[in-house]
VORO-61232 format. One line per field, with one value per residue: residue number from 1; x, y negated, z negated of N, C-alpha, C in turn. Coordinates in steps of 0.2 Angstrom, whole numbers, always signed. Each point is the difference from the previous one (the first is absolute). Layout:
num (NUM, ...) .
nx (X, ...) .
ny (Y, ...) .
nz (Z, ...) .
cax (X, ...) .
cay (Y, ...) .
caz (Z, ...) .
cx (X, ...) .
cy (Y, ...) .
cz (Z, ...) .
This chain:
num (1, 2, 3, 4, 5, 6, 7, 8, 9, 10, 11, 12, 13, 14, 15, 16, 17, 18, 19, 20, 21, 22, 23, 24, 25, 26, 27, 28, 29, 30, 31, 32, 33, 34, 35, 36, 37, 38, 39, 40, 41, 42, 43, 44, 45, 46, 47, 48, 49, 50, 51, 52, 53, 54, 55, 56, 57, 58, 59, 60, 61, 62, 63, 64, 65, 66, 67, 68, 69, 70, 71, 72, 73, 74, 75, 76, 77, 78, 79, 80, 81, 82, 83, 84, 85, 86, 87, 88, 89, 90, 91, 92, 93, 94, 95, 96, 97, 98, 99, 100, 101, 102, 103, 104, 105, 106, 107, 108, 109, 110, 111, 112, 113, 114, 115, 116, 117, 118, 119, 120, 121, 122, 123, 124, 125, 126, 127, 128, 129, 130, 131, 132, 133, 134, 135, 136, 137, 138, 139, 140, 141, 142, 143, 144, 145, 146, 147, 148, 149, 150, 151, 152, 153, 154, 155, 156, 157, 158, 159, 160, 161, 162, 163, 164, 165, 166, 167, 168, 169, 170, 171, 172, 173, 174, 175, 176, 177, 178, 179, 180, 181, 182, 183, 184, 185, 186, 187, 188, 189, 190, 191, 192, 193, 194, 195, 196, 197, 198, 199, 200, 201, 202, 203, 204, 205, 206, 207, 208, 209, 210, 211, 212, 213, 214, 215, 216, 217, 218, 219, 220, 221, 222, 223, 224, 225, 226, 227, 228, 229, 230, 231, 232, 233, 234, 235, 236, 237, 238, 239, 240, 241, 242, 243, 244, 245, 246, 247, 248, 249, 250, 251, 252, 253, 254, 255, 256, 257, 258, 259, 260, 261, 262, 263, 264, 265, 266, 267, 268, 269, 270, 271, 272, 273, 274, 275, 276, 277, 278, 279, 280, 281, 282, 283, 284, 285, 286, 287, 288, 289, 290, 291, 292, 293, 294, 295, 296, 297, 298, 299, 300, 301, 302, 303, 304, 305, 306, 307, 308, 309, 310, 311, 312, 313, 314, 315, 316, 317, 318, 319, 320, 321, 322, 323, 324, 325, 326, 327, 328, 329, 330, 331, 332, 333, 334, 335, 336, 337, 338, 339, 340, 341, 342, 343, 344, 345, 346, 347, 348, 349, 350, 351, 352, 353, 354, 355, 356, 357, 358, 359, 360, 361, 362, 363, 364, 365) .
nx (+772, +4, +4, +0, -4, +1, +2, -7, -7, +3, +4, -6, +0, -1, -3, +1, -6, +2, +4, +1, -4, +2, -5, +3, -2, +5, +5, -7, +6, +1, +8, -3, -5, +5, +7, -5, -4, +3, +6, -4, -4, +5, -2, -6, -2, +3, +4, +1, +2, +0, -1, +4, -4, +0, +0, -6, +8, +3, +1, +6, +0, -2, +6, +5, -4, -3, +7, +4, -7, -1, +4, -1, -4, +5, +6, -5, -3, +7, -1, +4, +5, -4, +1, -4, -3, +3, -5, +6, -7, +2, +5, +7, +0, +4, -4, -6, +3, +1, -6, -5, +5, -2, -5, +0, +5, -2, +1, -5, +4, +1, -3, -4, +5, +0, -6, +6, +3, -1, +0, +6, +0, -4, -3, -6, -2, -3, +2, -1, +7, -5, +7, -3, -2, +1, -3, -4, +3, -6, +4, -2, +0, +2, +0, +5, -2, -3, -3, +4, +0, +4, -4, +1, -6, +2, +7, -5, -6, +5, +1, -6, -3, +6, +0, -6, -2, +8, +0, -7, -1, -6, -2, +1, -4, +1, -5, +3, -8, +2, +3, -5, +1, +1, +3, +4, -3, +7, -2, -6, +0, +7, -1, -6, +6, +2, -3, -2, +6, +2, -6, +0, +1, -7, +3, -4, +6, -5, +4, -2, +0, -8, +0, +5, -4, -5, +1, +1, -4, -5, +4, +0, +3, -3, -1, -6, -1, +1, +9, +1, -1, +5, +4, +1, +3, +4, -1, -5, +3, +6, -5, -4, +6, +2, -4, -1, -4, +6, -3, -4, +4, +2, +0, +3, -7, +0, -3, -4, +4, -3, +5, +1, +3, +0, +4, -1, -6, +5, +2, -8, +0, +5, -2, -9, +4, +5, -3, -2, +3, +2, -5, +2, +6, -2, -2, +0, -6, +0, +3, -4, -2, +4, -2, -7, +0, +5, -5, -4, +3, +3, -5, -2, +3, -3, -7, +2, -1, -8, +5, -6, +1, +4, +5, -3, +3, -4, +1, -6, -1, -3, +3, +5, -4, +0, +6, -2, -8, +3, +1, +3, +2, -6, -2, +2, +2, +1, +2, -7, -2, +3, +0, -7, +2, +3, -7, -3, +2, -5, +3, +5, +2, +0, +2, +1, -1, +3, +5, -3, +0, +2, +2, +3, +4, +4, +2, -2, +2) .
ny (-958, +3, -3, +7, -1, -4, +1, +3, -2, -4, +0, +2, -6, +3, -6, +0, -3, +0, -3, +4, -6, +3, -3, -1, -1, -3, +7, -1, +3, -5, +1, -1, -4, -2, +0, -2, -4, -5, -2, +0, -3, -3, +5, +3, -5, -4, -7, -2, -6, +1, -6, +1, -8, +4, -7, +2, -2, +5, -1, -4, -6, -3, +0, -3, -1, -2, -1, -3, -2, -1, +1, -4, -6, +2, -2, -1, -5, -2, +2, +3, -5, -3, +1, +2, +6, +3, -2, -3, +1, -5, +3, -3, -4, -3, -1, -6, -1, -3, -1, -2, -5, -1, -1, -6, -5, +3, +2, -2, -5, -6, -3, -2, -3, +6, -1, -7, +4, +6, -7, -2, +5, -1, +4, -4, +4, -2, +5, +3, +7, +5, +0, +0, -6, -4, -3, -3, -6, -4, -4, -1, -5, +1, -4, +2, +0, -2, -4, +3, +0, -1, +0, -4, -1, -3, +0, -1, -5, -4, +1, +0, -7, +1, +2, -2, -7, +1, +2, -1, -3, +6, -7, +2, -6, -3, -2, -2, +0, -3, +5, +2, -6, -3, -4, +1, -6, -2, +8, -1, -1, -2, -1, -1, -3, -1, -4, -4, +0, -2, -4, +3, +3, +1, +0, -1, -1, +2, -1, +6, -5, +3, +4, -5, -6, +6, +1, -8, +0, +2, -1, -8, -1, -1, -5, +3, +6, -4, +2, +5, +4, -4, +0, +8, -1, -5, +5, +0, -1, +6, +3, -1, +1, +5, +3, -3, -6, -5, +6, -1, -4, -3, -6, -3, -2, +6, -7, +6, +0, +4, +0, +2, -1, +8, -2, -6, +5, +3, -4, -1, +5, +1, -5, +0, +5, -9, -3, +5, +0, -3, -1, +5, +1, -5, +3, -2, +0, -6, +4, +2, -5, +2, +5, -1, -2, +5, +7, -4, -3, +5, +0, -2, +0, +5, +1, -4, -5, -3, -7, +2, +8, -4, +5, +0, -2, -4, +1, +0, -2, -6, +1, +5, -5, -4, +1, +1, +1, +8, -6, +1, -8, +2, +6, -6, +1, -4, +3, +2, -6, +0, +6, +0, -6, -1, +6, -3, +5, +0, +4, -4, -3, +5, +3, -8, +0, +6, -2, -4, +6, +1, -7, -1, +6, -3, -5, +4, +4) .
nz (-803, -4, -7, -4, +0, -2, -5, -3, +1, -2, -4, +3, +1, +5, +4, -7, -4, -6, -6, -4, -1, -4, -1, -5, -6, -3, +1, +4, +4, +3, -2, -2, +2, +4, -6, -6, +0, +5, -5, -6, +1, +2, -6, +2, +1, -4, +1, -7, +3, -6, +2, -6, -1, -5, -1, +4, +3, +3, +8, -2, -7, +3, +7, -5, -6, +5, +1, -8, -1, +8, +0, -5, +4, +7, -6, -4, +7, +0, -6, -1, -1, +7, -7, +0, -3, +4, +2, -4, -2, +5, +5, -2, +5, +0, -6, +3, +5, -6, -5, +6, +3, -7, +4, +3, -2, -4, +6, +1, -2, -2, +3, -7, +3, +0, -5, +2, +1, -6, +1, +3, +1, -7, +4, -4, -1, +3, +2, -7, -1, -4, +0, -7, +6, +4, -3, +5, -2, -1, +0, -7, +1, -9, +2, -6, -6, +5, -6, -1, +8, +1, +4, +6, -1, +5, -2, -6, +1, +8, -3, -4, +4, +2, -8, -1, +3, -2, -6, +0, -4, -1, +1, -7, -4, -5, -3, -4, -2, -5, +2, -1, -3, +7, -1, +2, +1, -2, -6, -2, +9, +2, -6, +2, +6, -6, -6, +7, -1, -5, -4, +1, -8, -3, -5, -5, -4, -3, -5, -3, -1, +2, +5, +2, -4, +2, +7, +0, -1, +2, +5, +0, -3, -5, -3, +0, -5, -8, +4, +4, -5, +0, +5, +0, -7, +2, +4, -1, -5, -2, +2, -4, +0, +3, +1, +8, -2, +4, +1, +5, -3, +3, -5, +5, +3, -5, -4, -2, +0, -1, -2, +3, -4, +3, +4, +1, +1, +3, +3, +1, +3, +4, +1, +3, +0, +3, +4, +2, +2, +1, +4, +3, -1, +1, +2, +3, -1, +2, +7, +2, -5, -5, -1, -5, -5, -2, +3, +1, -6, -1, +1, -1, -4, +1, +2, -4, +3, +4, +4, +2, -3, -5, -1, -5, -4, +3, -6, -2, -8, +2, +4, -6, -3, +6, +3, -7, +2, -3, +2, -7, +1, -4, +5, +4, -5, -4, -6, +3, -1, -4, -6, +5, +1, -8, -2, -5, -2, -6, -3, -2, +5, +3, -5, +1, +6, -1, -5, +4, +6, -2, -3, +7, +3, -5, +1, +7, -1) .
cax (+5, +5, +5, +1, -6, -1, +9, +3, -2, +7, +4, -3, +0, +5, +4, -3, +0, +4, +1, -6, +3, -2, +2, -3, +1, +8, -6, -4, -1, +2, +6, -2, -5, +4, +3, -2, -5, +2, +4, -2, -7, +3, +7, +1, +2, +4, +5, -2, +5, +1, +5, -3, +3, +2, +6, +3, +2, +3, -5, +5, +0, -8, -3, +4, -2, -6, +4, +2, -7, +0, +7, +0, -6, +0, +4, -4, -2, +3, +6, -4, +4, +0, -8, -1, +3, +9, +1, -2, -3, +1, +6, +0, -2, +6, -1, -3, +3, +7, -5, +1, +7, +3, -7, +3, +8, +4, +9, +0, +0, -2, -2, +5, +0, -3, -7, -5, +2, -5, -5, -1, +0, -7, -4, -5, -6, -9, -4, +7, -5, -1, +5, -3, -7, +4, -5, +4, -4, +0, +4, -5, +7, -2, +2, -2, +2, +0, +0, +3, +3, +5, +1, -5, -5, -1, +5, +0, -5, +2, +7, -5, -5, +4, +0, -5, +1, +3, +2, -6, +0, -3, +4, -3, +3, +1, +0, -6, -5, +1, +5, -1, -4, +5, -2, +5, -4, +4, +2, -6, -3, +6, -1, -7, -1, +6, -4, -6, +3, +3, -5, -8, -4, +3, -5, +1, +0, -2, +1, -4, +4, -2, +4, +6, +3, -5, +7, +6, -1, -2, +6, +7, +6, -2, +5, -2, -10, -6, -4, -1, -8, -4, -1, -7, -10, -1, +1, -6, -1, +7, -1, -5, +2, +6, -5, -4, -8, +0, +3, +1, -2, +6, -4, +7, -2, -2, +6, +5, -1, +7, +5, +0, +6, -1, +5, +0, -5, +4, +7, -3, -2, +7, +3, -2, +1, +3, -5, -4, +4, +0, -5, -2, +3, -3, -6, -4, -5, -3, +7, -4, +1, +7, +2, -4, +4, +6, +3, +0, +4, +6, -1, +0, +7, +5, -3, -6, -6, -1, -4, -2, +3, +9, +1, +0, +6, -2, -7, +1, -5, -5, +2, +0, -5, -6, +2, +0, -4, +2, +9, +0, +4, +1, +2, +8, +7, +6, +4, +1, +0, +8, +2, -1, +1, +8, +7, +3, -3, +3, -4, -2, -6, -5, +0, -4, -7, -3, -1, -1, -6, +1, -3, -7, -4, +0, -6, -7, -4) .
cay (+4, -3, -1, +6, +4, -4, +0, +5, -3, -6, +7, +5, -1, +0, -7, -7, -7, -4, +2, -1, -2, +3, -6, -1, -3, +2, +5, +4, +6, -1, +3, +9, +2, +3, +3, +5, +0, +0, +5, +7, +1, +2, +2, +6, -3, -7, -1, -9, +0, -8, -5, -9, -4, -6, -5, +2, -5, +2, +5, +6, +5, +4, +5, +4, -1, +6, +5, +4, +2, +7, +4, +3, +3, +6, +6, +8, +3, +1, +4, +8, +2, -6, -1, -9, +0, +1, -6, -5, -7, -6, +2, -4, +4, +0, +5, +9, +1, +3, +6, +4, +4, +6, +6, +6, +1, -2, -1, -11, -9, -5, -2, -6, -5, +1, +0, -5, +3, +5, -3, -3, +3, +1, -2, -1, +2, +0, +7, +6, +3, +2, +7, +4, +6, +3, -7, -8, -2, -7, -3, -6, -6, -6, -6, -4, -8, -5, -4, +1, -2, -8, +0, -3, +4, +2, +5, +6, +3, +2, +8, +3, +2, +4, +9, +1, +1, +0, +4, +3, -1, -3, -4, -4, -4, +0, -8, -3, -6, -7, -2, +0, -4, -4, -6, -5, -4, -1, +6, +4, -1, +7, +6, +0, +2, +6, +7, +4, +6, +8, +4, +5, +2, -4, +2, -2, +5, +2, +7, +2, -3, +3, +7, -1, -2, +7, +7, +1, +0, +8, +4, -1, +3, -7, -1, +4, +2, -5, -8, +2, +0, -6, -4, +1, -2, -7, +4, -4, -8, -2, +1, -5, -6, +0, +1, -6, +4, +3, +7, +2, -6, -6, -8, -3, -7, -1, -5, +3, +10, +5, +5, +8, +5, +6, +0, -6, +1, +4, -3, -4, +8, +3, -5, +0, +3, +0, -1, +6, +4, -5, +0, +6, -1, -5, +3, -4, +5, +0, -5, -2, -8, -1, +2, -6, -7, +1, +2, -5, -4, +4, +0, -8, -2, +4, -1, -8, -1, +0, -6, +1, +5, -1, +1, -7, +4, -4, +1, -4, +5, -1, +3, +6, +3, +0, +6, +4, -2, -1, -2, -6, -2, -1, +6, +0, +0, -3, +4, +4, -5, -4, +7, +3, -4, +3, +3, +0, +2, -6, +6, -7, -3, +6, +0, -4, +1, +5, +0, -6, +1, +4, -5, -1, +7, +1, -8, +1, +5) .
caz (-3, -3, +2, +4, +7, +7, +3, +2, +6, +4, +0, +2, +7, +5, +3, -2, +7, -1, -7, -5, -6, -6, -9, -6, -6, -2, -6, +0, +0, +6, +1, -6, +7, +7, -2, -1, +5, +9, +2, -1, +5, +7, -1, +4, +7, -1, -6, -3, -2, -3, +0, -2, +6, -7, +2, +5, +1, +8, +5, +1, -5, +0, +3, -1, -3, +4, +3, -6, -3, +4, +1, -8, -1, +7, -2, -3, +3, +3, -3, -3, -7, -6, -3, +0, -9, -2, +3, -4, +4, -1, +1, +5, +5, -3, -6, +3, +7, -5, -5, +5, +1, -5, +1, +9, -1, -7, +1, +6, -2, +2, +8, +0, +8, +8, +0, +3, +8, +2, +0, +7, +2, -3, +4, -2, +5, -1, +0, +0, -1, -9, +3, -2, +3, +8, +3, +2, -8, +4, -6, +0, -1, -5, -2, -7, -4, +6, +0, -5, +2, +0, +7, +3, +1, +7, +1, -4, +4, +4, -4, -2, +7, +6, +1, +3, +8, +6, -4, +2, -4, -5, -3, -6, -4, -8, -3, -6, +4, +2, +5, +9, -1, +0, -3, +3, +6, +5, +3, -3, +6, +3, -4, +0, +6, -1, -5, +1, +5, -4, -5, +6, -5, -10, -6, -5, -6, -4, -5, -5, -12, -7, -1, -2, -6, -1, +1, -3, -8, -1, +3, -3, -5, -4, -7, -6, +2, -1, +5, +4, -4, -1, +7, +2, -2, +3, +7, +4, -1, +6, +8, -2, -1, +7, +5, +3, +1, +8, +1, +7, +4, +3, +0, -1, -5, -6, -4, -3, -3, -5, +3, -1, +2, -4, -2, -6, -4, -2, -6, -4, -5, -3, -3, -7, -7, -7, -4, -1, -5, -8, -2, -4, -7, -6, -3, +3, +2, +6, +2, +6, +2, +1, +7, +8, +3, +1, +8, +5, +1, +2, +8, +5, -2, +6, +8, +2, -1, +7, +0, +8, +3, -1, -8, -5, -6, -5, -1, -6, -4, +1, +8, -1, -6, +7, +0, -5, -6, -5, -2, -2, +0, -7, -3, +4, -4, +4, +2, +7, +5, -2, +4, +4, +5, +1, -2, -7, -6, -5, -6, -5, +1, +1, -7, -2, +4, +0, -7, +1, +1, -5, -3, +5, +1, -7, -3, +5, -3) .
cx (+4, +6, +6, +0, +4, +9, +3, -4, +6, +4, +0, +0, +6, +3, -3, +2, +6, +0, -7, +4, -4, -1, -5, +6, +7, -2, -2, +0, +2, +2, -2, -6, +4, +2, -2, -6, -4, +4, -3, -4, +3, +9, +2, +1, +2, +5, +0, +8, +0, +7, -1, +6, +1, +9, +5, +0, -2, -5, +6, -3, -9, +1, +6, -6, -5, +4, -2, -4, -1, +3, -2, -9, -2, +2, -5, -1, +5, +6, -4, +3, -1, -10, -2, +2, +8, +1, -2, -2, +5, +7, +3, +3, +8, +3, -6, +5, +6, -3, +0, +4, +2, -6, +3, +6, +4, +8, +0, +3, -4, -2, +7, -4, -3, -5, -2, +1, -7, -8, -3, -1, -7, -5, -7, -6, -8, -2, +7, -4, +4, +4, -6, -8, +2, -7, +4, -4, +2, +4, -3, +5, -6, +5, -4, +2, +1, +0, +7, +9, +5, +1, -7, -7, -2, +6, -2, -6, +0, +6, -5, -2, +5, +1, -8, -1, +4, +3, -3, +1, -5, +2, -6, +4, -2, +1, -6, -3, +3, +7, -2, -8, +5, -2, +4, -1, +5, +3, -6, +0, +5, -1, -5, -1, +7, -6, -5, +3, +3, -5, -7, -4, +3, -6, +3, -1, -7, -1, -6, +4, -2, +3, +7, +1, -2, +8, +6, -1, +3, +7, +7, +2, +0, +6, +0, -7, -4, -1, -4, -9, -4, +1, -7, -7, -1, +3, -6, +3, +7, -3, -3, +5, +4, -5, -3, -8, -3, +5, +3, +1, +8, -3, +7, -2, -3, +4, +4, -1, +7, +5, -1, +7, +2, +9, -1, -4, +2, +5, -3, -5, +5, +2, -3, -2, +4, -6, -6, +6, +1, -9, -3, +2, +0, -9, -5, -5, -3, +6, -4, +0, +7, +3, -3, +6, +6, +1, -3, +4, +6, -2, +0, +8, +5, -1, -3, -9, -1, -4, -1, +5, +5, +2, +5, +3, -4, -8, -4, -5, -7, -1, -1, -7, -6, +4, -1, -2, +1, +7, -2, +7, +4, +4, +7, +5, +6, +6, +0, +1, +7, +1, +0, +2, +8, +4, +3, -6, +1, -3, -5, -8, -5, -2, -5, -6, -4, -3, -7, -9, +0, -5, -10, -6, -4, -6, -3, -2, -1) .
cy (-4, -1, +4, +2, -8, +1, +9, +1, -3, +7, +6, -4, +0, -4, -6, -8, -4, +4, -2, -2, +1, -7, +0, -4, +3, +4, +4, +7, +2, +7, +7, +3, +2, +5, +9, +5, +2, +8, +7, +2, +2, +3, +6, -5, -5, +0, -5, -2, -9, -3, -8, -2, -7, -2, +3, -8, -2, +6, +8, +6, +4, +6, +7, +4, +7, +5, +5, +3, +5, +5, +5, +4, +6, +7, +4, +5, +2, +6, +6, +0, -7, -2, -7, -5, -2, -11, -5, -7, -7, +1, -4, +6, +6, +8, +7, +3, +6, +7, +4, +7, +4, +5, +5, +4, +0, -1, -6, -1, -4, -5, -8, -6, +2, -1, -5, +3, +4, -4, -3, +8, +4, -2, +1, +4, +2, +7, +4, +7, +2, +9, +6, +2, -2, -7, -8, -3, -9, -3, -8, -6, -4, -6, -3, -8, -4, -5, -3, +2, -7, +1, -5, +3, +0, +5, +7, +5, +2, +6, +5, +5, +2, +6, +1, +0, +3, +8, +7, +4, -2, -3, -4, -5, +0, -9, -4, -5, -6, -1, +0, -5, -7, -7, -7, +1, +2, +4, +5, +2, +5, +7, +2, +6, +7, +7, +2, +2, +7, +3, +1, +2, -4, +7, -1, +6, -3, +5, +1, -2, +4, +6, +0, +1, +4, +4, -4, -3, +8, +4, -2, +2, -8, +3, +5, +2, -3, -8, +3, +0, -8, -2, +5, -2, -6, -1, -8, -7, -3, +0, -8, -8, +1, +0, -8, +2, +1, +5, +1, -8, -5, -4, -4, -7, +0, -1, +3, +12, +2, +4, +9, +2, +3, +0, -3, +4, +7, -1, -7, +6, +1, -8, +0, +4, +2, -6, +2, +3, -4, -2, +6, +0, -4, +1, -6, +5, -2, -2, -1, -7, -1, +3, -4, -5, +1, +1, -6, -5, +3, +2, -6, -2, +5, +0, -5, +1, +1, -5, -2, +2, -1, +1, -7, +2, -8, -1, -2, +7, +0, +4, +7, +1, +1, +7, +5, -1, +1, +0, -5, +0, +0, +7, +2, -4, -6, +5, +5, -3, -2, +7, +0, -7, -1, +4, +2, +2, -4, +4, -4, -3, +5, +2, -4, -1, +6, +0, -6, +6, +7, -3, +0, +4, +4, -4, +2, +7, -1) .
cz (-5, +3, +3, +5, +6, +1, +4, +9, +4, +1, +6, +7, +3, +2, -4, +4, -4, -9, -4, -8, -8, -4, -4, -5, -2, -6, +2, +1, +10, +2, -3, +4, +4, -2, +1, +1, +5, +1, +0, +5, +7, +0, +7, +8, +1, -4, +0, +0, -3, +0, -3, +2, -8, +4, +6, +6, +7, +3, -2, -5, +0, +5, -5, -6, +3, +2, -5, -1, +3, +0, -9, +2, +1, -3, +1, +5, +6, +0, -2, -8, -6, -2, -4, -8, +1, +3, -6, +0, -4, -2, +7, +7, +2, -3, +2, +4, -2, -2, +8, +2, -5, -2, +6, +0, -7, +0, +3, -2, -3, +7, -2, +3, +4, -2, +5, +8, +0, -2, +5, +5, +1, +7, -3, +6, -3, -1, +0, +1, -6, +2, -6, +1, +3, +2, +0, -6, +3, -6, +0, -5, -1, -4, -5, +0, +7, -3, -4, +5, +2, +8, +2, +1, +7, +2, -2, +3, +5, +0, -1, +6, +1, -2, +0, +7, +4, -3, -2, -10, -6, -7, -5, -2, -5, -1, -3, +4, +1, +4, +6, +1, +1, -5, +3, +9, +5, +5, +2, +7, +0, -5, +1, +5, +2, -1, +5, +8, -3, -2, +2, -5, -5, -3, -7, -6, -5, -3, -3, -6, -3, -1, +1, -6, -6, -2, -4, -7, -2, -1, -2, -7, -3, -8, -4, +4, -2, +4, +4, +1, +0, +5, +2, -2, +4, +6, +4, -3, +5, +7, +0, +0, +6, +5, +0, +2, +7, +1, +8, +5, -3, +2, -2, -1, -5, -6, -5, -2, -1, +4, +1, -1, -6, -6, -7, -4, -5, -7, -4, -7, -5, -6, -7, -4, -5, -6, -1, -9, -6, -3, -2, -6, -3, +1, +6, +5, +7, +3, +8, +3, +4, +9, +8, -1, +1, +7, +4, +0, +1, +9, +2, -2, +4, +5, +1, +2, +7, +0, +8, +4, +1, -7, -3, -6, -5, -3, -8, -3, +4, +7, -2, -1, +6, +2, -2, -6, -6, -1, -7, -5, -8, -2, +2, -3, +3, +2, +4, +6, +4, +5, +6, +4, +0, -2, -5, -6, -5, -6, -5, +0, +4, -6, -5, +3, -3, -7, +0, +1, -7, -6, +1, -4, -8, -1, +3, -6, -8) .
């Protein structure tokens, strides 16, 4: 089965033995699988309720945090007047509570103060029922960015297990491979022994890249038509340098592979076509080189590197070039370099490089 297929398997059991934990690579696509996905698949008999657990400190703030989420996630299905549209995603809880009351009651209030009252008073329950078909719908508690919260990882795991075990709460997690790969001797044993009380299931994200970066080539809203044209003709070569030649496998002793992460890959597209742009316009006929060596060094610079299955932010040309066969070093520009590590466009000396392959490209013909 897939990935799919196995979270929706967990999902569908009744008394799971303990949480199933989702990992894969920062990026990859994690939260957009549950999100959207999950969610779809089991829209008629569950509820997804996501809660990230980013710089979350305190047990307090973690159980306030599942309140919110619950309570914003239930609406739809708890009210006849409130749809799901009218809830704006990534509104502080506060502010939905507010929008609410002015769906139900246009003459409310404001709640104000009282939000922290009407919080504490939130009872979290496993199986609600949906008042518009009149069915009990299981509520499924996903916990994002775990690795990414500031609480003790025995505090946090044992919190976990409790709305599983004691809470009866299927319960997913969300975290990148190598945090759940201890390294430090001192603690590796207590955590070791947290994780194989809370975590009954794993499964790993492997995306399909190729038809990701298929659709979002295809689909986003790029600079202009004629970029757009050109990422598509070199559709295979972009997959060709994001994609690793181990497709279905996590080898966290191997000394070195690439990052996946979709984001970087996105705003690594979006980047280069201010130099797609100026090489058009100065008449430079092949901009292909350019691009191999641009987006991998723009990836590794954003998402680092994977140096036995730990991301690494240091790396050297020769490192890219095994990563990335056709990476080469000569068709990468000081002044993108500069660019893309601090920041700073430098027109001048962009300018000079160009006019520099311009010469090139004459003398060659």
């Amino acid at each position: 089965m897939g990935t799919l297929d196995e979270l929706i398997f967990y999902c569908k059991m009744k008394k799971p033995g303990g949480a199933m934990v989702l990992l894969g690579e920062s990026g990859c696509g994690k939260t957009h699988l549950v999100e959207r996905d999950l969610q779809e698949a089991l829209r008629d008999t569950h509820v997804i309720v996501r809660v990230s657990l980013y710089g979350i400190s305190s047990i307090d703030a973690l159980h306030e945090a599942v309140k919110k989420q619950w309570f914003i996630s239930l609406l739809p299905i708890r009210s006849k007047k409130i749809k799901p549209e009218q809830l704006v995603v990534g509104k502080s809880f506060m502010n939905a509570i507010n929008s609410v009351l002015s769906i139900l009651n246009p003459r409310a209030g404001s709640i104000g103060l009282a939000a922290s009252v009407f919080i504490n008073d939130i009872v979290v329950l496993s199986v609600v029922e949906d008042i518009h078909t009149k069915q009990m719908k299981r509520v499924v508690l996903v916990f994002d960015d775990v690795d990414h919260a500031l609480l003790n990882p025995t505090e946090l795991l044992g919190t976990i297990n409790d709305y599983c075990e004691n809470r009866h709460f299927n319960t997913i997690m969300i975290a990148e491979m190598e945090s759940f790969v201890e390294m430090d001797p001192q603690t590796e044993h207590v955590i070791k022994l947290a994780k194989e009380k809370t975590v009954a299931y794993t499964v790993f994200d492997f995306p399909d890249y190729g038809k990701i970066i298929h659709n979002l080539i295809a689909d986003r809203e790029w600079k202009n038509e004629e970029y757009a044209k050109f990422l598509q003709q070199h559709e295979q070569t972009i997959i060709q340098l994001f994609v690793s030649d181990s497709k279905e496998t996590i080898d966290i002793s191997a000394p070195l592979d690439k990052c996946h992460n979709l984001r970087s890959l996105v705003t690594g597209l979006e980047s280069f076509f201010r130099i797609y742009h100026h090489m058009t316009e100065s008449g430079i006929p092949d901009i292909e080189p350019y691009l191999c060596a641009f987006l991998p060094y723009y990836l590794a610079e954003k998402s680092g590197i994977k140096r036995n299955g730990k991301t690494s932010f240091t790396y050297t040309d020769e490192e890219l070039c095994s990563l990335y066969p056709s990476f080469s070093a000569g068709n990468l520009f000081d002044s993108v370099r500069q660019w893309i590590r601090q920041g700073y466009w430098d027109p001048e000396l962009f300018t000079k490089e160009l006019s520099r392959v311009r010469t090139a490209d004459r003398e060659k013909a």
